[in-house]
C-alpha positions, 0 to 999 in steps of 0.5 A: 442799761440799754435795752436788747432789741430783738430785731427781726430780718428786713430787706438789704439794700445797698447802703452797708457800713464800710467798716465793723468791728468784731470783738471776741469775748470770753465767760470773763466778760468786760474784764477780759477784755484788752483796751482796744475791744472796749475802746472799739465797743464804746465808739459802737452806736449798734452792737450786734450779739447773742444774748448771752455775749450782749449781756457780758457788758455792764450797764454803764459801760458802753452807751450803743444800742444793742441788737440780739441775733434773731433765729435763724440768723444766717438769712436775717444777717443783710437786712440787719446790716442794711437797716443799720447803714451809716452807723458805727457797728461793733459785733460780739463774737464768742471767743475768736471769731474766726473760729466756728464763729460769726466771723465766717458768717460775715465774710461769707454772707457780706464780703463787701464789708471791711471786718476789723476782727479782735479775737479772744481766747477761743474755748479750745486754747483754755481747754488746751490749757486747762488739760495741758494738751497740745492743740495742734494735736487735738482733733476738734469736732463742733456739734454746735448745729451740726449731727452729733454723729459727726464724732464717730469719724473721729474715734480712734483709740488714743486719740484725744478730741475736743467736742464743741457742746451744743448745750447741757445734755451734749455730754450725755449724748457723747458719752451714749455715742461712744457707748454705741461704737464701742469706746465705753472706756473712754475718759471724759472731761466737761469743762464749764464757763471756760475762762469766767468765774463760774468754771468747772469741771467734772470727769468720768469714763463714757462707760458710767457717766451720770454726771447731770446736765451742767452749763449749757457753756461747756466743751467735752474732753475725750482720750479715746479708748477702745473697748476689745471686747465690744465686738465692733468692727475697728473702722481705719482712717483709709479707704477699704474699712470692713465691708461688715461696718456697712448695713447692706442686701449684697449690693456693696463694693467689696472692700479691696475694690472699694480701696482702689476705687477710691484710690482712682477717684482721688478725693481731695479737700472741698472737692464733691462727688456723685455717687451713682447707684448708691447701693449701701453707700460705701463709696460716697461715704468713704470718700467724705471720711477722706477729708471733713471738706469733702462733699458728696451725693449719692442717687440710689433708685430703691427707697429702703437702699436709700434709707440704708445708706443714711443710716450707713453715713451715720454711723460711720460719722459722716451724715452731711451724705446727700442722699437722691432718692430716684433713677439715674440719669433723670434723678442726676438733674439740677445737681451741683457739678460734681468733681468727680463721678462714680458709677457703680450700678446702671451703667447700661441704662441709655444716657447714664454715662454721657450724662455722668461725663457731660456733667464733669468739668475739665480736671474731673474724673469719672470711676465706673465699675462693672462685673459684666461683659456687656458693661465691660464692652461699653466701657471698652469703647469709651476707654477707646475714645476717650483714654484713662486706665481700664484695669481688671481688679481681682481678689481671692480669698483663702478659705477651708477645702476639707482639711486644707486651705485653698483659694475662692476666687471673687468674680473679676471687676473691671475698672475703668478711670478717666480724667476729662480733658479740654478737648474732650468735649460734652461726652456723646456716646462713642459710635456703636456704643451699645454694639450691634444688638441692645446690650442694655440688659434686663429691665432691672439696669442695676441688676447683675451688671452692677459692680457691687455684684448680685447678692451670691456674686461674691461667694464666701467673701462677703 
């Protein structure tokens, strides 16, 4: 057998292979494979792999030198390449490469190549038909890399997910997570050496799973289910979840506001917002749940709020939040563009808002919210130069009077949203824009004015 040679990351240069083959491999190794994948690997002088893929093929049968993925892979990825020029180049793949695999990784690291791909089973169609699901009715999460919190996004009673396991103990982790969040009754379902001839599998429920660590090659199935007695807060899958789901000290958009807040912003797949004056994050953190591409990054000045709003992102499934410990607008510099902005808190603060709307680019939106009449007047004036929707939000709610019911009205939330336009330039500050006196408020910018109001802004309804 060809020895595996661990190649460490050197220099690219220019010279790359104009053609590689990527070929998807199964746990069934060689004998899964169709003619065309090993005709493809025997004609291969370099194969590039894991070491557990390169150690699928037998001895005899291809002659190429085979080369293991170093760790880190991604920044090693070129000058591998590089030093392999002019020779033919086969790369194995779990599965279908496509899909959470290296195909992604060439395409997006070398997209001068020429990739012939031939996929494989992935691990999700035999789990599919193992279970007799259908696929396309199943959400598939990965935590191959990524946060096991990623699955909390995903938990809905009676829906079925697919779990991509990072290892022998990622059921475990599974099973604790949906313990955490109330889904102990969940059923689940390890299946290990998908497709190869050591597959197994074992079940149980999340609530007593003791199953020990099995295959590090294993994907977990889930029917979620709910538990009623938990006593947890049941996040939806729109915006305005339950203000109790959010860890807060008061500063947090309310969640009829935060419903049309987001409605104003209008996240869609890919885009990135900035979320200024984080607070408990609640804005940013819906705005991610709307869609897994969603990007986001919210700059909060307090370091405990901070930190707050982390713990927030995680719980509630989505903790790719950014999170910008430090003041705006000087904490804004060297992001990437935003698609959307949304400012929640300082919105007096001299520069903030110019800053926010020079950042945008053509097509994007601005959000701000305020409760005060002084950040109201600004707004005013901004809505005057640059048009949008200026709207009052206002939200009561019923609570006892005596032996009666009557209504507590939250304060006011003025609103104002906007999408910039080509002709609307870098954004300087409408004349007057602070009016004949300093309207910028106390020291504290975020203070009263703050939309997600002062702690004893909102009464009875928090």
């Amino acid at each position: 057998m060809a020895a595996i040679s661990d190649v460490s990351a050197k220099s690219p240069s220019a010279a790359v292979p104009p053609e590689v083959t990527v070929v998807g491999v199964g746990a069934d190794g060689w004998p899964g494979l169709a003619e065309p994948a090993r005709e493809a690997l025997r004609a291969a002088e370099v194969i590039f792999g894991g070491a557990r893929q390169l150690d699928l093929l037998p001895a005899g049968a291809c002659a190429a030198e085979r080369v293991a993925w170093p760790s880190p892979l991604r920044p090693a990825v070129p000058g591998l390449f590089a030093a392999h020029a002019g020779r033919r180049i086969a790369v194995l793949a779990s599965g279908d490469p496509y899909f959470y695999g290296i195909g992604r990784t060439l395409a997006e690291l070398l997209p001068e190549l020429s990739l012939r791909v031939l996929p494989h089973p992935s691990s999700v169609s035999h789990a599919c038909a193992r279970l007799g699901w259908a696929q396309e009715e199943c959400e598939v999460v990965s935590v191959v890399g990524r946060p096991l919190a990623r699955i909390a996004a995903a938990l809905h009673d009676g829906r079925r997910l697919l779990v991509l396991s990072a290892g022998a103990d990622t059921p475990a982790r599974v099973a604790e997570l949906l313990r955490e969040h109330g889904f102990g009754p969940s059923r689940m379902r390890v299946l290990e050496q998908l497709g190869g001839p050591r597959e197994r599998s074992c079940e149980g429920t999340a609530q007593d799973w003791g199953h020990p660590p099995g295959d590090p090659l294993n994907i977990v199935a889930v029917v979620c289910a709910a538990d009623p007695d938990s006593g947890l807060v049941r996040p939806g899958a729109v915006p305005g979840l339950p203000d109790a789901a959010y860890e807060h000290d008061g500063q947090l958009t309310k969640r009829h506001v935060r419903a049309a807040t987001l409605a104003a912003l209008a996240p869609a797949p890919g885009e990135l917002l900035w979320d200024v004056g984080g607070g408990a994050g609640s804005i940013a953190v819906e705005w991610l749940r709307a869609h897994p591409a969603c990007r986001a990054v919210t700059v909060e000045r307090s370091g405990e709020r901070a930190a707050r709003i982390t713990r927030n992102a995680d719980r509630l499934g989505v903790p790719g939040l950014r999170v910008v410990t430090g003041t705006a607008p000087e904490a804004l510099s060297g992001l990437p563009t935003p698609d959307a902005v949304f400012v929640g808190g300082g919105l007096t603060a001299p520069g903030l808002l110019a800053a926010c709307w020079a950042a945008l680019p053509v097509g994007g939106r601005l959000v701000a919210n305020t409760v005060t009449l002084e950040s109201e007047a600004l707004l005013v004036r901004w809505y005057r130069r640059y048009g949008g929707e200026l709207v009052r939000l206002s939200v009561a709610h019923g609570v006892p009077v005596g032996g009666f019911t009557g209504w507590r009205q939250a304060m006011p939330v003025t609103q104002w949203a906007v999408c910039k336009g080509a002709a609307d330039g870098t954004g300087e500050p409408p004349e007057d824009a602070w009016g004949p006196e300093d309207a910028r408020g106390p020291e504290d910018a975020r203070g009263p004015e703050d939309a997600r109001g002062p702690e004893d802004a909102w009464g009875d309804e928090r």
